[in-house]
C-alpha positions as CSV (number, residue, x, y, z in Angstrom):
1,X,-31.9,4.3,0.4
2,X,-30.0,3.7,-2.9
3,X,-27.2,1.2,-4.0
4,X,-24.9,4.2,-4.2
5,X,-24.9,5.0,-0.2
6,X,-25.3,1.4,0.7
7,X,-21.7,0.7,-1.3
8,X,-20.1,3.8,0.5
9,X,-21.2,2.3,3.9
10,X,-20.1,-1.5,2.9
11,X,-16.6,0.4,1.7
12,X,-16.1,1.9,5.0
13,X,-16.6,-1.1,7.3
14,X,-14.7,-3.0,5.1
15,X,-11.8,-0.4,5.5
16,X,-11.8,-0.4,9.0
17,X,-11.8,-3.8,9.0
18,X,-8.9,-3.7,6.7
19,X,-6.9,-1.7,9.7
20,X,-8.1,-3.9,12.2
21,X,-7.1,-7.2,10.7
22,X,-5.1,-6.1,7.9
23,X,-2.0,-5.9,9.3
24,X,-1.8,-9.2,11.2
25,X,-2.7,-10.9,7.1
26,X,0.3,-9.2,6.1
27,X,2.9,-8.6,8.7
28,X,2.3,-11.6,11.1
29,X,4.2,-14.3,8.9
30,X,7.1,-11.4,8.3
31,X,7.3,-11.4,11.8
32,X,7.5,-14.6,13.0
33,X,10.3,-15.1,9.8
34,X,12.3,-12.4,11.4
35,X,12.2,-13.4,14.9
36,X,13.5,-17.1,13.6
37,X,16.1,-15.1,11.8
38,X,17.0,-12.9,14.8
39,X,16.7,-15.8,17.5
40,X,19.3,-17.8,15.8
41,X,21.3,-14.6,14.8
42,X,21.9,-13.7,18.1
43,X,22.4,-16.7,19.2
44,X,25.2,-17.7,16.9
45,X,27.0,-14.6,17.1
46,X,27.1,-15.0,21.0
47,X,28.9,-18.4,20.0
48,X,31.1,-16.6,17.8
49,X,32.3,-13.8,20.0
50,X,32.7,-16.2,22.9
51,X,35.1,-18.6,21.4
52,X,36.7,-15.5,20.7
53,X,37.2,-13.6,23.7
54,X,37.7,-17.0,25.9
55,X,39.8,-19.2,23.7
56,X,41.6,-16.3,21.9
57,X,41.0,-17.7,18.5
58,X,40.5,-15.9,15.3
59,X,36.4,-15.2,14.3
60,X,36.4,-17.2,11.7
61,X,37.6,-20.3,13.6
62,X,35.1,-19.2,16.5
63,X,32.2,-18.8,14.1
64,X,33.0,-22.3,12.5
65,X,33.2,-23.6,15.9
66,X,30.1,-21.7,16.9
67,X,27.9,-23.6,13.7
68,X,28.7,-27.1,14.4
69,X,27.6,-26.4,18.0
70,X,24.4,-25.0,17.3
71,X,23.8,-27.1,14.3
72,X,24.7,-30.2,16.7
73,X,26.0,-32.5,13.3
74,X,28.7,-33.9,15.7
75,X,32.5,-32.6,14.0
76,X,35.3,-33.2,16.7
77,X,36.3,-29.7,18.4
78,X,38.3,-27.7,15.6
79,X,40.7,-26.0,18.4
80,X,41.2,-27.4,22.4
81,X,38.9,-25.7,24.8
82,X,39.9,-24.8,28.4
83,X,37.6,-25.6,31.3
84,X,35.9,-22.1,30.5
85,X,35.1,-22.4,27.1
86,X,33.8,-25.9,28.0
87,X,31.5,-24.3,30.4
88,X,30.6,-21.7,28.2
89,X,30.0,-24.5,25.0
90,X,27.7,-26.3,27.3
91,X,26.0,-23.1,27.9
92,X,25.9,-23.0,24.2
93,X,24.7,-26.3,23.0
94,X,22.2,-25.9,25.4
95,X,20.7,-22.6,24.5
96,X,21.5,-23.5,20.7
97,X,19.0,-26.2,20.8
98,X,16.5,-24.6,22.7
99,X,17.0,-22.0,20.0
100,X,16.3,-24.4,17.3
101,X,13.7,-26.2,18.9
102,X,11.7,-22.8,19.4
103,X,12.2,-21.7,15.5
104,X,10.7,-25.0,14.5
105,X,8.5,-24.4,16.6
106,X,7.4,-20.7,15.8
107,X,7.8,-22.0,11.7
108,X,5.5,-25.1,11.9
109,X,2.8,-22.5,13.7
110,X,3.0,-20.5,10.9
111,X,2.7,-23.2,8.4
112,X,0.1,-24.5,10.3
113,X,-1.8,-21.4,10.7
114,X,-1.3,-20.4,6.7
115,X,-2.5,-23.8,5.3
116,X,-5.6,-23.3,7.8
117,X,-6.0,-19.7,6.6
118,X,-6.0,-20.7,3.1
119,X,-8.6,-23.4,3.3
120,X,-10.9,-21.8,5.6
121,X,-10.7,-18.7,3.2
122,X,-11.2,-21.2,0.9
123,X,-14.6,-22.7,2.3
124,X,-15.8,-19.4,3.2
125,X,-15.4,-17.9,-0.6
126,X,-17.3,-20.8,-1.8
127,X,-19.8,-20.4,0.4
128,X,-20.5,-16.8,-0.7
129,X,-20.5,-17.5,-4.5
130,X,-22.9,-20.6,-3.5
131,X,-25.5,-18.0,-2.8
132,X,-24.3,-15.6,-6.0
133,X,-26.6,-15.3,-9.4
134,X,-26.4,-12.2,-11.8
135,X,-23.2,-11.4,-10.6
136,X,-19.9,-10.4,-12.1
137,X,-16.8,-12.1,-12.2
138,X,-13.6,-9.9,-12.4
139,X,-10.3,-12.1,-13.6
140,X,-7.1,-10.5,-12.5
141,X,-6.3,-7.6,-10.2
142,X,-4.0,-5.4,-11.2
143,X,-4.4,-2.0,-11.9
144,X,-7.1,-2.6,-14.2
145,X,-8.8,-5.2,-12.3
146,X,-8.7,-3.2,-8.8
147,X,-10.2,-0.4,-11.4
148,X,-13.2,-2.4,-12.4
149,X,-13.4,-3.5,-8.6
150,X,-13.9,0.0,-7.3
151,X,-16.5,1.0,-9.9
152,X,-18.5,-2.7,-9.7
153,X,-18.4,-2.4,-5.5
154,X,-19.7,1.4,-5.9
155,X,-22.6,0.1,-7.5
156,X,-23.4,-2.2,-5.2
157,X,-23.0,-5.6,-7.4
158,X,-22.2,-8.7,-6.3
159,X,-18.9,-9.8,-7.5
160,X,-16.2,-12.7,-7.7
161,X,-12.8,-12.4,-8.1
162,X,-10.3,-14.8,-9.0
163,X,-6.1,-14.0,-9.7
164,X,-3.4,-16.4,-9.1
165,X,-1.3,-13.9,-6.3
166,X,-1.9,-14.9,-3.0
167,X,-0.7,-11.3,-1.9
168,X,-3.2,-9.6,-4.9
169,X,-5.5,-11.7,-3.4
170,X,-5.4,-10.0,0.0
171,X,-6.7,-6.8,-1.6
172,X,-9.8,-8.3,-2.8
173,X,-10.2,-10.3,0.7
174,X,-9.9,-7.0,2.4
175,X,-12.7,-5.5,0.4
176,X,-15.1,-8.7,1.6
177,X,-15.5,-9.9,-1.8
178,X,-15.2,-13.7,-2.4
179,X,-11.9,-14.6,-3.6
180,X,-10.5,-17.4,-5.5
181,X,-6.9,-17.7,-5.9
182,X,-6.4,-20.1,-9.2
183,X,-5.9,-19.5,-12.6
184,X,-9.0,-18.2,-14.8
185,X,-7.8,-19.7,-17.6
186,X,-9.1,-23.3,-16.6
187,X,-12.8,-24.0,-16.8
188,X,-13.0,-25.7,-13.4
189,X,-12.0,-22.3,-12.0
190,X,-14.7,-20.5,-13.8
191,X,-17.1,-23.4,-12.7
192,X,-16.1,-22.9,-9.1
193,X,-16.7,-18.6,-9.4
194,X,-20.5,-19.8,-10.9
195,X,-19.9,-18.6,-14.2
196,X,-23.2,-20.5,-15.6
197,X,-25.1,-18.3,-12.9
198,X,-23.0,-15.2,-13.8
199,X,-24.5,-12.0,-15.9
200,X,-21.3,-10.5,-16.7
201,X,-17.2,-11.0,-16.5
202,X,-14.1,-8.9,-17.3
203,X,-10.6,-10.2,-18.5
204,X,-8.1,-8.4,-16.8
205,X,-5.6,-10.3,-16.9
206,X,-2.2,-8.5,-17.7
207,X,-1.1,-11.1,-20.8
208,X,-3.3,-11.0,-24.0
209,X,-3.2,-14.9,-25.0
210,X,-4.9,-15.4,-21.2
211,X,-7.4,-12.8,-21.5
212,X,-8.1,-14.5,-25.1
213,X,-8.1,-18.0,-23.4
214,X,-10.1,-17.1,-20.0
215,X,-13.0,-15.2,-23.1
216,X,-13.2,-18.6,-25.2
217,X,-13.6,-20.6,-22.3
218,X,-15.9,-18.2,-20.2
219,X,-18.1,-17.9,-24.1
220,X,-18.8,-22.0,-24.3
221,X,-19.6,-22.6,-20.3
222,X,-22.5,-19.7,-20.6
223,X,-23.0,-18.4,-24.0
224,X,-25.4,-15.9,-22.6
225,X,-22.4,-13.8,-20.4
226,X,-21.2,-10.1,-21.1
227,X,-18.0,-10.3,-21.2
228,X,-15.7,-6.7,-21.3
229,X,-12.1,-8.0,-22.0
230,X,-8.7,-5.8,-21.5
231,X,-5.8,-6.0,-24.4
232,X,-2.7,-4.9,-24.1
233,X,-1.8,-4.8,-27.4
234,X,-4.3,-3.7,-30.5
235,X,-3.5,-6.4,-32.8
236,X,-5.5,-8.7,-29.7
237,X,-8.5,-6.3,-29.7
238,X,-9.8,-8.5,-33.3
239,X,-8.8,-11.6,-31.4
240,X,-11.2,-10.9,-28.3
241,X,-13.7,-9.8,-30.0
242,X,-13.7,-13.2,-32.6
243,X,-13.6,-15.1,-28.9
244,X,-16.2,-13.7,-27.6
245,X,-15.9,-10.5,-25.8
246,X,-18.5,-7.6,-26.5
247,X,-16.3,-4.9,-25.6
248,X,-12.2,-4.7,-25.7
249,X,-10.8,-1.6,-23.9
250,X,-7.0,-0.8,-24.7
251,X,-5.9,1.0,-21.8
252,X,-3.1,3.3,-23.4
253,X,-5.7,4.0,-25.9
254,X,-8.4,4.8,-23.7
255,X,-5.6,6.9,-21.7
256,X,-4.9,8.6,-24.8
257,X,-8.2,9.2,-25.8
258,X,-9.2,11.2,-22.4
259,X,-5.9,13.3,-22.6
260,X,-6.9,14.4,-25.4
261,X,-10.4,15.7,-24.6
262,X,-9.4,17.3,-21.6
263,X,-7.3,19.1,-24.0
264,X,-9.7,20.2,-26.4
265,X,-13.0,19.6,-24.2
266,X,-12.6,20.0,-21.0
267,X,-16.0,20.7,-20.0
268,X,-17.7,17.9,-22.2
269,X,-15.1,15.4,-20.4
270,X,-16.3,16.5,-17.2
271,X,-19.9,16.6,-17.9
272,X,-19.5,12.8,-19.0
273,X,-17.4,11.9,-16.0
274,X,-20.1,13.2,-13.7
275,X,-22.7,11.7,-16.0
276,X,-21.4,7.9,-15.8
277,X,-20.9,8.7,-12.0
278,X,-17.0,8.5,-12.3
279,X,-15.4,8.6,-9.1
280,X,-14.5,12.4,-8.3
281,X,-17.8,13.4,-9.1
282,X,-19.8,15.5,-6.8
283,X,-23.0,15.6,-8.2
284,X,-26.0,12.6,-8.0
285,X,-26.3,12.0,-11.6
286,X,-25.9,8.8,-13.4
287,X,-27.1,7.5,-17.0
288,X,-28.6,4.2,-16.9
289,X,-29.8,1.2,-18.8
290,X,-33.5,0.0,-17.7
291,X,-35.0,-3.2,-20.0
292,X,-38.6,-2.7,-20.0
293,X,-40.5,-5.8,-18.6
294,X,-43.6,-7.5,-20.4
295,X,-45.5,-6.6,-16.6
296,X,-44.6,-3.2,-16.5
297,X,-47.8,-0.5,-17.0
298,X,-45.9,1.6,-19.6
299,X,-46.1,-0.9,-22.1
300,X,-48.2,0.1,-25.2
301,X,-47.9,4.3,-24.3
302,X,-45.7,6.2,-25.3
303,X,-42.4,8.1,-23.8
304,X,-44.7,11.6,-23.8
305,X,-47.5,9.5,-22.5
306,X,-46.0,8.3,-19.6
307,X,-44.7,11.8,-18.3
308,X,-41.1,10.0,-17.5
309,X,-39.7,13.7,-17.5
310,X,-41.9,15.9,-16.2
311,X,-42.8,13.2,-13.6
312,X,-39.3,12.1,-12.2
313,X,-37.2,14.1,-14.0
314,X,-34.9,11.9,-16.0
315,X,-34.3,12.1,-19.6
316,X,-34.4,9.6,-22.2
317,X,-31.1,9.5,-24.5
318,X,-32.1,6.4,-26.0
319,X,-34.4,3.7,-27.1
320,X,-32.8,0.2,-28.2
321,X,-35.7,-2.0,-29.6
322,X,-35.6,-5.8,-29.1
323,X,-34.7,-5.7,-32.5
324,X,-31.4,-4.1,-32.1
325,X,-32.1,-0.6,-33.5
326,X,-31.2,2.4,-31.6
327,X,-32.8,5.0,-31.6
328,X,-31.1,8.4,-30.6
329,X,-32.9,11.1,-28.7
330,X,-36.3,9.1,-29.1
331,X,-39.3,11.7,-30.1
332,X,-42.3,11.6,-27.5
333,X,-44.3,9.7,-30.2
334,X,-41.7,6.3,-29.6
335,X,-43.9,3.5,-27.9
336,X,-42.8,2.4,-25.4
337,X,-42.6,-1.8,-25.8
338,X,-42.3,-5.1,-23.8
339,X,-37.6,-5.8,-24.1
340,X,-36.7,-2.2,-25.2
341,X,-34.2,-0.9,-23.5
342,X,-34.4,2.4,-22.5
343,X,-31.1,4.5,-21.4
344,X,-31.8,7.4,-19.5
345,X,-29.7,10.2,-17.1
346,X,-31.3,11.4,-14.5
347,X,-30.5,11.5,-10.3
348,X,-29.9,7.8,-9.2
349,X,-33.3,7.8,-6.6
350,X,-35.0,9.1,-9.7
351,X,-33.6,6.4,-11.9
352,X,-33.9,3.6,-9.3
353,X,-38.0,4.8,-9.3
354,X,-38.0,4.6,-13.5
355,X,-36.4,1.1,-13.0
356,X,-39.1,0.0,-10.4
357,X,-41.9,1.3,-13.0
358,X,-40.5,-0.3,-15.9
359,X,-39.1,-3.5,-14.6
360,X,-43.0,-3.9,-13.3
């Protein structure tokens, strides 16, 4: 069953999760606010009309009045009361209190319940990234980051996110990804999201100098990490790139870019959209990288040798050697050797089977 069907499945649950749960996360502390906010309302306005109607005095005298009686700090009566309004200010103090006591109440549950929330979530975030290796940690969730999110959980990676929004955080919580909410910018962060276990991590973050920071720091705790970094500006692209990033994406660029081969090719744009599997697509074809591993039996024959198209029906863009060089549209005489990597397009099953072959 491949990654691709397993991600759609975990993407489901996780949404109907979302609408089970979701809206107690996000609503339940709004609600509990405005029922404070309404219970004291109501209750002060009752005071106010009161005084009012059974003393005859003006509203803002009665809703003076009305404060010091709920509030219970002690003032002397501001205007005589009769034996009714007495009565009724008795009535009052009593259900004034009762009022307050129940707010406290209702706001110290909520306090309660949030601080447990948050360190629970805590725990059970650091549990999951305990048990992480080779996985990919995304820094920041905006627009970009949620992006990078979609396209990481679709192929089926494991991932750690980390923003400094409690509410951004929710997103990523919703999904079922571990979450850290701190900033990425310090290295006990990235310590805590297992960066020195980590293959890969993006900089997302919406502010250059961080994404620049959160690089250099990611670069000296695991020199060995792929990091893709996001820059706002393109006078930061230089900067990422001397920090440590491999690859700097401008987003207006990159926006600019696509406009403009829809424009003038339309039908190469959506050949490579369904080729990299971009979401939309319809069709079950991906290209992919595959390193070739000193076990597998393809070592030492070459690409027409091992029948790789006529056998699974994938095609071979590319050969990288260990060395570095490239080689484009590799003839069948290219041997096939222990650290190339190959990059191929082909179905994903057929893909996954070329990966099992090669990987040994």
């Amino acid at each position: 069953m491949d990654r691709r069907s397993n991600a759609a499945r975990r993407h489901d649950n996780v949404s109907r999760e979302k609408t089970v749960n979701g809206a107690q996360l996000l609503t339940g502390p709004r609600r509990s606010i405005v029922l404070i906010v309404a219970l004291l309302t109501t209750v002060l306005l009752a005071g106010t009309f009161g005084f009012a109607i059974i003393e005859g005095q003006p509203l803002f005298e009665s809703f003076y009045m009305a404060l010091t009686t709920l509030t219970t700090v002690g003032y002397d009566e501001i205007f005589p009361l009769s034996r009714s309004g007495r009565i009724f200010n008795s009535i009052l103090i009593i259900s004034g209190v009762t009022a307050v006591f129940v707010a406290i109440g209702i706001l110290g549950d909520l306090l309660i319940q949030l601080e447990l929330g948050n360190y629970f979530g805590h725990r059970k975030a650091m549990r999951k990234i305990e048990q992480l290796s080779d996985h990919y940690i995304v820094c920041g969730l905006g627009r970009v980051g949620r992006g990078v999110i979609r396209e990481l959980v679709r192929s089926d990676v494991p991932i750690v996110v980390v923003d400094q929004s409690e509410e951004r955080a929710e997103w990523s919580r919703a999904q079922g990804l571990p979450t850290l909410v701190a900033d990425a910018t310090v290295d006990a962060t990235l310590e805590q999201a297992a960066i020195h276990r980590a293959k890969g991590l993006v900089a997302a973050i919406g502010n250059d100098a961080e994404n620049v920071y959160v690089t250099l720091s990611a670069k000296v705790l695991n020199p060995k990490l792929l990091i893709a970094a996001r820059a706002t500006n393109e006078g930061a692209e230089q900067k990422l790139m001397r920090a440590g990033a491999q690859t700097v994406f401008t987003p207006y660029t990159f926006i600019g870019h696509r406009l403009a081969q829809a424009l003038l090719r339309p039908h190469v744009l959506s050949f490579l959209d369904v080729a990299s599997a971009f979401e939309g697509s319809h069709l079950d074809l991906e290209i992919e990288q595959i390193k070739v591993s000193p076990s597998s039996a393809s070592v030492g024959t070459t690409i027409e040798d091992s029948n790789l198209r006529e056998r699974l029906g994938v095609i071979v863009l590319a050969v990288t050697k260990s060395g570095g060089e490239m080689k484009f549209n590799p003839p069948g005489s290219t041997t096939i050797e222990s650290g190339d990597i190959m990059v191929a397009m082909g179905e994903r099953q057929k893909l996954e089977e070329m990966e099992r072959e090669l990987e040994g």
